[in-house]
N, C-alpha and C positions, 0 to 999 in steps of 0.2 A: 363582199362588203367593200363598200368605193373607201377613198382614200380620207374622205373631208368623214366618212361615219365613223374612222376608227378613230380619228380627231378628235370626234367632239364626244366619243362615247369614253376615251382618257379622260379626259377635261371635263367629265362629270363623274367620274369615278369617284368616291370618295377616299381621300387617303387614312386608314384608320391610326395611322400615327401620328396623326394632327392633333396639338393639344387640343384644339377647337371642332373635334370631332367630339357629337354626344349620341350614342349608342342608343337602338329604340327601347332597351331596358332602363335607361336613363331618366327618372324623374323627380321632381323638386322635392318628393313624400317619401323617398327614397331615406334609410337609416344606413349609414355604411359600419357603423361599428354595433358590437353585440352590450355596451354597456354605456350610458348615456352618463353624462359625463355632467355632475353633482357638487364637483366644489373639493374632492376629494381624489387621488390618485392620480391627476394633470400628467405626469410622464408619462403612465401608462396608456389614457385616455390617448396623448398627443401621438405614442409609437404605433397606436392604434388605426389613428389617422392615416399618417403617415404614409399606411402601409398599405391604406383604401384607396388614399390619392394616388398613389403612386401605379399601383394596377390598373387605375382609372387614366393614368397619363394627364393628373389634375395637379400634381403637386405645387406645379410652376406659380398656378394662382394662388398659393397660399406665400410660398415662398419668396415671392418677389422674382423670380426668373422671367416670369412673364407679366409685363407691366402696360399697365392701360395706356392701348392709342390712343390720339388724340381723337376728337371726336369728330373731327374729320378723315377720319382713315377710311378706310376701305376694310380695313380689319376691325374697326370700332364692333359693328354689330353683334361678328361674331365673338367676338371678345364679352360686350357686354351679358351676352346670353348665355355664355359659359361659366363667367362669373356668379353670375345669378343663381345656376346650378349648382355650384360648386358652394355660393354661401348657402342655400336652402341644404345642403347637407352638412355642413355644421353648424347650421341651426336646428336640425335636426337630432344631433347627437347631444346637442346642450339642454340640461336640464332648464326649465320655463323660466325660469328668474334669472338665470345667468344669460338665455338667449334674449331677451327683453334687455337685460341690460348693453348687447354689442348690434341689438339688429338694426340700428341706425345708419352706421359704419358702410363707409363708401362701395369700401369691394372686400373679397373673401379674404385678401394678404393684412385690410386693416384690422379685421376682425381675428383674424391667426397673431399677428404682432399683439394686439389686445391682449388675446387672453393670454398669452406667452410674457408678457409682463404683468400682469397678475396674478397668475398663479405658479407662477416656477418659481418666485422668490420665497416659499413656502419649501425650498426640497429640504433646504436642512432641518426640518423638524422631521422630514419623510427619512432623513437621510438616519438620525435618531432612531426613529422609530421605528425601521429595516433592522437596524442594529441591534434593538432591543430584544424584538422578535426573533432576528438567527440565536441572539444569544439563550435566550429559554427554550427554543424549539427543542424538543425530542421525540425521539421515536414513540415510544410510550408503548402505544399498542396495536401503531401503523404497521403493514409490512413494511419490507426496505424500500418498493416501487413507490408506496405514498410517500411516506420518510424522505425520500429521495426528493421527488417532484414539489413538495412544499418548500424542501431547503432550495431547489434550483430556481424557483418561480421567484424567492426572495433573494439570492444572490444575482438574478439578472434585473430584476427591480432596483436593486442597489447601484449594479454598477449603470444602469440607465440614469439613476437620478444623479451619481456623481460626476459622470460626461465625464468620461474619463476620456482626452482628444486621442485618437487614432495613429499610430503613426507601425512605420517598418524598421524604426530603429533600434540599435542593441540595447538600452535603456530601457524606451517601451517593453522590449522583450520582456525583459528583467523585471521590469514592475507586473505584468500579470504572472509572470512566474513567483514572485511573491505574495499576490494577492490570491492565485489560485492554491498557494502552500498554506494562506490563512482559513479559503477555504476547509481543507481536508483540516486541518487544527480544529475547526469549528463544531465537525459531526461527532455526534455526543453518541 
């Protein structure tokens, strides 16, 4: 193979870790989460996301990392067409009336800020309402493995909804070591 074929045969390669690569399993009818997202549980729905875009190496367009060229770019196109993908999959995930309500909206990051202001100011009644639930939860007539997994599934709903910010300090330490003590206080 001459020197200019291995050139050009790079130089078409496709780099799969390009955000603006779309895979030939990739399409707009495509559902990335397993529960479509109704007006109800938004943290979950969102770490849901999240976690689709992020395998997908899409999250950029939600997040604002990766922001619309101009439309003179050179990267315009493919940008736009990723875009596109990336909203048809949360519109996808959105129940018909809430999608109807954002599918206007320029590109996938206006429509993530959208719904991310609209329904996350709703956590403190979630936040409530988690709390209410560990507190009557009981075993009853679960083994300890169900027992277990409902208490866990609403202790990480919890602390998902409180954003509780991250850090490696001794402080932080201190604070899940407390809250994981309120935890084990909780199972009944």
């Amino acid at each position: 193979m001459s020197s200019s074929e291995n050139s050009q045969n790079s130089s078409n390669s496709i780099n799969l870790s390009n955000p603006y690569h779309l895979g030939s399993s990739d399409n707009p009818s495509s559902v990335l989460v397993s529960n479509v997202f109704s007006g109800v549980g938004f943290s979950a729905w969102k770490q849901s996301m999240i976690i689709a875009l992020s395998a997908k190496n899409k999250l950029g367009f939600v997040d604002g990392s990766i922001s619309q060229p101009s439309s003179t770019s050179s990267t315009y196109a493919n940008w736009y067409r990723v875009n596109s993908m990336v909203t048809s999959w949360i519109l996808n995930s959105l129940h018909r009336n809430i999608a109807e309500s954002v599918l206007f909206l320029q590109s996938a990051h206006e429509i993530w800020k959208e719904l991310t202001q609209r329904f996350e100011q709703s956590d403190s009644a979630l936040i409530y309402q988690s709390q209410q639930q560990l507190y009557y939860l009981s075993q009853g007539s679960d083994d300890f493995s169900t027992y277990f997994t409902k208490i866990m599934k609403l202790w990480d709903e919890l602390r998902i909804v409180q954003g509780i910010p991250e850090c490696t300090c001794a402080t932080f330490v201190g604070i899940l070591k407390y809250l994981d003590d309120q935890r084990l206080d909780g199972i009944k």
